[in-house]
Kinemage of the C-alpha trace (Angstrom):
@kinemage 1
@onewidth
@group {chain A} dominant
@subgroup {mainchain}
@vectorlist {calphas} color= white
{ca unk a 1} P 0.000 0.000 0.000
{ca unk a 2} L 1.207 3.567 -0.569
{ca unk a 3} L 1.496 6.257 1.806
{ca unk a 4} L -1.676 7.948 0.341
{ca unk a 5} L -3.781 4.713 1.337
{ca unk a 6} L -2.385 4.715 4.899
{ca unk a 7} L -3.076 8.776 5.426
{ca unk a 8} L -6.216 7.512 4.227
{ca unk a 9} L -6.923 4.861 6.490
{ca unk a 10} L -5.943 7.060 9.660
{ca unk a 11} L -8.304 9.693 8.978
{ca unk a 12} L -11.145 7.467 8.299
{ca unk a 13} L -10.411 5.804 11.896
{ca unk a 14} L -9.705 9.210 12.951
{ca unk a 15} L -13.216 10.577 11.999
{ca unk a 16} L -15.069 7.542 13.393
{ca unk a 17} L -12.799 8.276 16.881
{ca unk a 18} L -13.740 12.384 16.453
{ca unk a 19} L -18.084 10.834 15.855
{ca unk a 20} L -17.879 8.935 18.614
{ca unk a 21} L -16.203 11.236 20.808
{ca unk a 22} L -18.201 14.539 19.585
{ca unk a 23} L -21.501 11.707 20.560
{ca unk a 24} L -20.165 10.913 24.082
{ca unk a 25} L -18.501 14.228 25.045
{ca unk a 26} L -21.849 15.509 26.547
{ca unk a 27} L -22.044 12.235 28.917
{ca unk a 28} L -18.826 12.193 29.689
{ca unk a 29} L -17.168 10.002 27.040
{ca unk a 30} L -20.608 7.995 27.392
{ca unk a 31} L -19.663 7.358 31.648
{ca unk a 32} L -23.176 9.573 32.629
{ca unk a 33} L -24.734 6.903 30.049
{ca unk a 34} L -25.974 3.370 32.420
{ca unk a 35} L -24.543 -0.260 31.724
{ca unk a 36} L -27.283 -1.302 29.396
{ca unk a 37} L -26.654 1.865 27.351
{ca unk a 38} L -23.048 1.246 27.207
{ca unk a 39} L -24.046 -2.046 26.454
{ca unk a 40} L -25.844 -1.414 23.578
{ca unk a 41} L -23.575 1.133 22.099
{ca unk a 42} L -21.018 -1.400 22.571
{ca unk a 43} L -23.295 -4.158 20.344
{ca unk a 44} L -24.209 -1.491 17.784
{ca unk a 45} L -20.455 -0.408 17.335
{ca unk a 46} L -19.200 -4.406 17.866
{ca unk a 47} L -22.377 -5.671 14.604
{ca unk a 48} L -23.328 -2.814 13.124
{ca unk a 49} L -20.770 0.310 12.156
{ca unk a 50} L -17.557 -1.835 12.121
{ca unk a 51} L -18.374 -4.510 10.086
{ca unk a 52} L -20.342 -1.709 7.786
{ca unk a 53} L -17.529 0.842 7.467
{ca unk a 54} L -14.668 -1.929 7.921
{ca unk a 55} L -16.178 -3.726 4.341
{ca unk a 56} L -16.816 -0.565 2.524
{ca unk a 57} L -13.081 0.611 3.358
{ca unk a 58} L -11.463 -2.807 2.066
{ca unk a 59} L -13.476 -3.384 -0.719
{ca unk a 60} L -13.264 0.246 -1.784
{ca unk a 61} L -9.180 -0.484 -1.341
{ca unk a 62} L -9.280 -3.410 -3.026
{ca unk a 63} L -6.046 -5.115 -3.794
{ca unk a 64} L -5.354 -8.047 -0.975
{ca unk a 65} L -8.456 -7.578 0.879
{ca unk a 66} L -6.700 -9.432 4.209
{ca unk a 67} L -3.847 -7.034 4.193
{ca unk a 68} L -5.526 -4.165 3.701
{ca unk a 69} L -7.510 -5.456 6.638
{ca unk a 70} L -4.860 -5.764 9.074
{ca unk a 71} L -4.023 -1.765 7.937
{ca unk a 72} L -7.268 -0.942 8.896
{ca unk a 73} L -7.204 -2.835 12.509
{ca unk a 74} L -3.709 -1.308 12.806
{ca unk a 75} L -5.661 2.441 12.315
{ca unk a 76} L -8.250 1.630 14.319
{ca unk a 77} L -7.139 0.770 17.382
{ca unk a 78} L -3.177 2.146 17.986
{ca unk a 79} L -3.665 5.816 17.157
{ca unk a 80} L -7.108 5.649 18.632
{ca unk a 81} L -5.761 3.898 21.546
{ca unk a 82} L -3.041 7.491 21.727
{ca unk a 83} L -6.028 9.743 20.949
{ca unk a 84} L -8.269 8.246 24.220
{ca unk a 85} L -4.886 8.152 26.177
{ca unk a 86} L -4.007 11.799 25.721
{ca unk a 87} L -7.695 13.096 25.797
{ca unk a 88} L -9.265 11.161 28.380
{ca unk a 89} L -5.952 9.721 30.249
{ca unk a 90} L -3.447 12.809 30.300
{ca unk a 91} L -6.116 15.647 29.639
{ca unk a 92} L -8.743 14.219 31.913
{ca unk a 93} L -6.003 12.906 34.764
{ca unk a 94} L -7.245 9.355 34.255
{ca unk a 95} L -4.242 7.763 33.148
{ca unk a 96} L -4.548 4.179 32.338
{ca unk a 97} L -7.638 3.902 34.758
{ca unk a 98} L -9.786 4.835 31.917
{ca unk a 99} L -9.021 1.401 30.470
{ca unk a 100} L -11.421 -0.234 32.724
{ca unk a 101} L -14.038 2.894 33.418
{ca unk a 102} L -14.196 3.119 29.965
{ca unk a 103} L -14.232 -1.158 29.288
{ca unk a 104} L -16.306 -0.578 26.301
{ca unk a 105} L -13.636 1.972 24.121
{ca unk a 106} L -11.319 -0.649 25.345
{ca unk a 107} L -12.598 -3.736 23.969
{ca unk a 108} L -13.024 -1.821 20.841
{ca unk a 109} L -9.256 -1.613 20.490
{ca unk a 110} L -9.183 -5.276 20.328
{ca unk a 111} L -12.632 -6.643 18.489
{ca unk a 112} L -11.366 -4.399 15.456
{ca unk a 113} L -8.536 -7.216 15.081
{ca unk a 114} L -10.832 -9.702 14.819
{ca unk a 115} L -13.560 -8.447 12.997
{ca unk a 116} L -11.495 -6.282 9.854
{ca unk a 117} L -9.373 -9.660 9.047
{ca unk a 118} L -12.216 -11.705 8.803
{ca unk a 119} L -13.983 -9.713 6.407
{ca unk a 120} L -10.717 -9.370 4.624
{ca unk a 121} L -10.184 -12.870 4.758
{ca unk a 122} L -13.811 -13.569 3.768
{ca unk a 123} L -13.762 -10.870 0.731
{ca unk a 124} L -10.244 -12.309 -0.217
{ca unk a 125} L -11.542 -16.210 -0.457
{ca unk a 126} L -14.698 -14.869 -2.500
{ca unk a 127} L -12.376 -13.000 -5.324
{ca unk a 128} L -9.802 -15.716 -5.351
{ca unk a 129} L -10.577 -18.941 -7.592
């Protein structure tokens, strides 16, 4: 992949980080929000807006699907992993804490690894004979 793809990549994580964030800012990065809220935001995020905007990014990439998954993961998860760190752990005065107050950002950071490579994996087995 060139280094047009990969700026590419980062700011379509980092606008889906800057949506969610703008959306939780007024409830406290979504902490004034109950469990079952966070719950569900979690399930819609986890079934619904990953798998959506994860298979329109790779297919509209093209190329190998799987690698261009793992990209994706990569950008969606380490720099928004720094982003939530300096906002909500340095800015805030959370530090690492907000790992587990904020449990469902966190699992984010790691259902992106499982979810982008098996739609690239999936698209990849459907284009190759």
């Amino acid at each position: 992949m060139n280094l047009k793809k990969h700026i590419i990549l980062f700011f379509i994580a980092f606008f889906a980080w800057l949506f969610f964030f703008i959306l939780g800012y007024p409830s406290n990065y979504f902490l004034d929000w109950s469990v079952s809220e966070q719950v569900l935001i979690t399930l819609i995020t986890l079934f619904g807006a990953v798998p959506w905007i994860g298979f329109l990014v790779i297919v509209f990439f093209g190329g190998d699907y799987f690698k261009t998954s793992l990209w994706f993961s990569f950008y969606a998860s380490v720099p928004l992993f720094l982003l939530d760190f300096i906002v909500v752990g340095l800015y805030q005065g959370q530090g690492f804490h907000y790992l587990i107050t904020h449990w469902y950002i966190t699992i984010a950071y790691f259902y992106v690894w499982i979810e982008l490579p098996l739609i690239g994996q999936a698209l990849r087995k459907l284009t190759t004979k």
